[in-house]
VEXLUM-239596 format. One record per residue: residue in one letter; x, y, z of N, C-alpha, C in turn. Coordinates in steps of 0.2 Angstrom, whole numbers, plus 2048, in hexadecimal, padded with zeros to 3 digits. Layout:
BEGIN
aXYZXYZXYZ
...
***
This chain:
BEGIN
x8047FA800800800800804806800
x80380B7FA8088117FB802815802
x80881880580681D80B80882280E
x80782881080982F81380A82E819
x80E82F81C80D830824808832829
x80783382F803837833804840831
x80984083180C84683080884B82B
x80A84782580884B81E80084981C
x7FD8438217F784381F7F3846823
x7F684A82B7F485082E7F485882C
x7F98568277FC85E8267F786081F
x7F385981B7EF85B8157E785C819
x7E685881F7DF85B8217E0863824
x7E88678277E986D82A7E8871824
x7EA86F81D7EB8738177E3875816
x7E186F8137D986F8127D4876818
x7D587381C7D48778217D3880820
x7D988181F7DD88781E7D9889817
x7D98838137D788880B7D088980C
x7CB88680F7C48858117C388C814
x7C788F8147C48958177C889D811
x7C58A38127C78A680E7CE8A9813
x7D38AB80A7D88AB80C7DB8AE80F
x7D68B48117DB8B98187D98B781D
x7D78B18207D68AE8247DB8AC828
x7DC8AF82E7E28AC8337E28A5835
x7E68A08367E389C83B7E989C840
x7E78998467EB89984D7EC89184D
x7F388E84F7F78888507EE883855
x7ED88985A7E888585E7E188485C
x7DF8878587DA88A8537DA88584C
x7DF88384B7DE87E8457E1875849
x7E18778517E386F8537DC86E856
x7D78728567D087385A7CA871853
x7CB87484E7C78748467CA86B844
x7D08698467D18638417D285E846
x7CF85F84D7D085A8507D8858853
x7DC85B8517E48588517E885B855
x7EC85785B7EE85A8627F486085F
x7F38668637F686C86280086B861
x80386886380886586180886385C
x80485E85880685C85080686284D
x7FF86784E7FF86B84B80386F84A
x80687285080D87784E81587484B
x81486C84881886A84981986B841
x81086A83D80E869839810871835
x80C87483980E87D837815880836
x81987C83A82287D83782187B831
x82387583182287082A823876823
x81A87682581787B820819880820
x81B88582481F88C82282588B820
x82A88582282F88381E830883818
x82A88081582B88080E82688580A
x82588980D82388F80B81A88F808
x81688A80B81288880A80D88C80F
x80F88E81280B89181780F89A81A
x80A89C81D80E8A681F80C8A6827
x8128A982A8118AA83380E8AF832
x80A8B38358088BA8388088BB83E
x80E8C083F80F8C084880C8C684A
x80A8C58518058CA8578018C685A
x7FD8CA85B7F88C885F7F28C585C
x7F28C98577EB8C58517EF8C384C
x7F38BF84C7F98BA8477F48B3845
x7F88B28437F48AA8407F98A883C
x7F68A38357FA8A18327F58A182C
x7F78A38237F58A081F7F68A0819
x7F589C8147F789980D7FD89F80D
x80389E80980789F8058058A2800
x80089E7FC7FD89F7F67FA89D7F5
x7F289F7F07EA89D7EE7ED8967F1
x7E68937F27E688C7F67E78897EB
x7E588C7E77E58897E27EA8897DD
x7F188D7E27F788B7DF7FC8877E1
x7F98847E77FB87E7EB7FC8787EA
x7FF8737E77FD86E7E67FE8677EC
x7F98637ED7FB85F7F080385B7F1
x80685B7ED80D8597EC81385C7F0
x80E8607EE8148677F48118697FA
x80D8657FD80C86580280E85B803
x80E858802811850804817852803
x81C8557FD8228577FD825857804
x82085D80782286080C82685C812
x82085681382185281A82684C816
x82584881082784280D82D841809
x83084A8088358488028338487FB
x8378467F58358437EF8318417EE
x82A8407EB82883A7E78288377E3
x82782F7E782982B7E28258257E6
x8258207E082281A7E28278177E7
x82D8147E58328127E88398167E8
x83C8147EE8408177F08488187EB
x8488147E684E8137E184C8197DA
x84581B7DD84281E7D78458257D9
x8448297E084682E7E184E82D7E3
x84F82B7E88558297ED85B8257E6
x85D8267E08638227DE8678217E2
x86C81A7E18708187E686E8157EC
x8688147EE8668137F586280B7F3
x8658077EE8638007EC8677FC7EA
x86A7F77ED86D7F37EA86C7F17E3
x8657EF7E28637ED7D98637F37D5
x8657FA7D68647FF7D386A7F97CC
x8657FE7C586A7FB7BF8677F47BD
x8667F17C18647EA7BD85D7E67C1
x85A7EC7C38527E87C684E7EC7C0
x84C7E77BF8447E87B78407ED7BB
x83D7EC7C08397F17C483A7F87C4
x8407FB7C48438017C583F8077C0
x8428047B983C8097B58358097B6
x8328067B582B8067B882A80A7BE
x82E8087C382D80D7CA82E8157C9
x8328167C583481C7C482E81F7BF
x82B81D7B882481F7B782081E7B8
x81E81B7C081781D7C481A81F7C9
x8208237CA8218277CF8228307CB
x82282E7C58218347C28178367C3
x81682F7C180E8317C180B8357C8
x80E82F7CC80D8337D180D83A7D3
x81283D7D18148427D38108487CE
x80E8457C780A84A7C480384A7C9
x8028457CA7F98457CD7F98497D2
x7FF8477D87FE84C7DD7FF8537DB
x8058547D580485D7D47FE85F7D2
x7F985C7CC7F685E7C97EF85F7CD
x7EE85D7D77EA85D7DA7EC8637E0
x7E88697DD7E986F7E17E786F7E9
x7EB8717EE7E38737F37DE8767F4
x7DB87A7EF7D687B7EF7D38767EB
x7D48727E97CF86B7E77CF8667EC
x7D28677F47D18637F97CB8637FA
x7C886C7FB7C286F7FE7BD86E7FC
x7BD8697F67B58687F07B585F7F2
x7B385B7ED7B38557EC7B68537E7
x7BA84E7E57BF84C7E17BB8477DD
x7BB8457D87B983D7D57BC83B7D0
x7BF8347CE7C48327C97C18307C5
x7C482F7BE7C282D7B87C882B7B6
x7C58267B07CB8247AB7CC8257A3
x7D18277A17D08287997D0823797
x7CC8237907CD81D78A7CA816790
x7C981278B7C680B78C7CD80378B
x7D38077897D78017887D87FF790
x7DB7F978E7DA7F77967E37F7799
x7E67F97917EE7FD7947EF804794
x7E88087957E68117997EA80F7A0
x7EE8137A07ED8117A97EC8177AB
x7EA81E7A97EA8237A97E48287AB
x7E38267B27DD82B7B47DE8327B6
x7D98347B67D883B7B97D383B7BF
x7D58417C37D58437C77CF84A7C6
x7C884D7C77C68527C77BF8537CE
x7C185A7CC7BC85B7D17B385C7D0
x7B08587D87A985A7D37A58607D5
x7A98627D87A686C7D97A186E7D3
x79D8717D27988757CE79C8787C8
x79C87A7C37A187D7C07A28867C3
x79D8867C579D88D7C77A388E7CE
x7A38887D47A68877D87AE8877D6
x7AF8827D27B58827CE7B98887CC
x7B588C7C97B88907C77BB8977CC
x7B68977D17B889A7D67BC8987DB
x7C18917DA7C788E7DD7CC8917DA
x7C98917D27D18947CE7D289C7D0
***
């Protein structure tokens, strides 16, 4: 089973969160650990994280908070899992060269590599502001060698357009 951590699958419910709200919207470490259920510690641990990679903005005082970087719908998913996971990739010989003994002569390795590319498109091509809606997959073509889904949202078209 490919999987995220607690971490980064904490820091996509805090994200969501954040983008669900307009964006001069402050929020406070104890304020978004009380809205998402998650103990005040991960949370500030998670709001490092995210100002590190520049994904998120500190505003200090007393009426400070924290928020988006940038439109929640120039975010993509990717760069928020980047944040906590590193590269993506399927496996680890796909990102990490050298960290495999069969690097060079395992049959596996290309293939890992272009579905760590896919990977990596699917999650860019999924903004945060498409956390806030409903997502549902599809697939092109009917050959049964398509492995090539999509990702879209089922917001209204009117809804949609006001994400972008």
């Amino acid at each position: 089973m490919f999987r995220l951590n607690k971490l980064t699958d904490y820091a996509l419910v805090v994200m969501q969160h954040v983008a669900s709200h307009p964006e001069d919207t402050l929020h406070t470490a104890r304020g978004l650990a009380a809205a998402t259920e998650l103990p005040v510690p991960t949370v500030v641990k998670i709001l490092k994280e995210l100002l590190d990679h520049d994904l998120l903005i500190s505003h200090r005082g007393v009426k400070g908070g924290y928020s988006p970087a940038r439109r929640p719908s120039q975010i993509s998913v990717a760069e928020i899992v980047e944040a906590f996971e590193g590269s993506i990739g399927f496996t680890e010989c796909a990102t990490q060269p050298g960290r495999c003994d069969l690097e060079g002569r395992c049959k596996a390795q290309n293939n890992s590599v272009v579905i760590g590319q896919a990977l990596q498109r699917a999650l860019g091509n999924i903004k945060l502001s498409d956390l806030t809606v409903g997502l549902m997959e599809g697939r092109h073509g009917t050959a049964r060698n398509n492995l090539v889904t999509t990702i879209s949202s089922k917001a209204p078209a009117s809804r949609a357009k006001e994400l972008q």
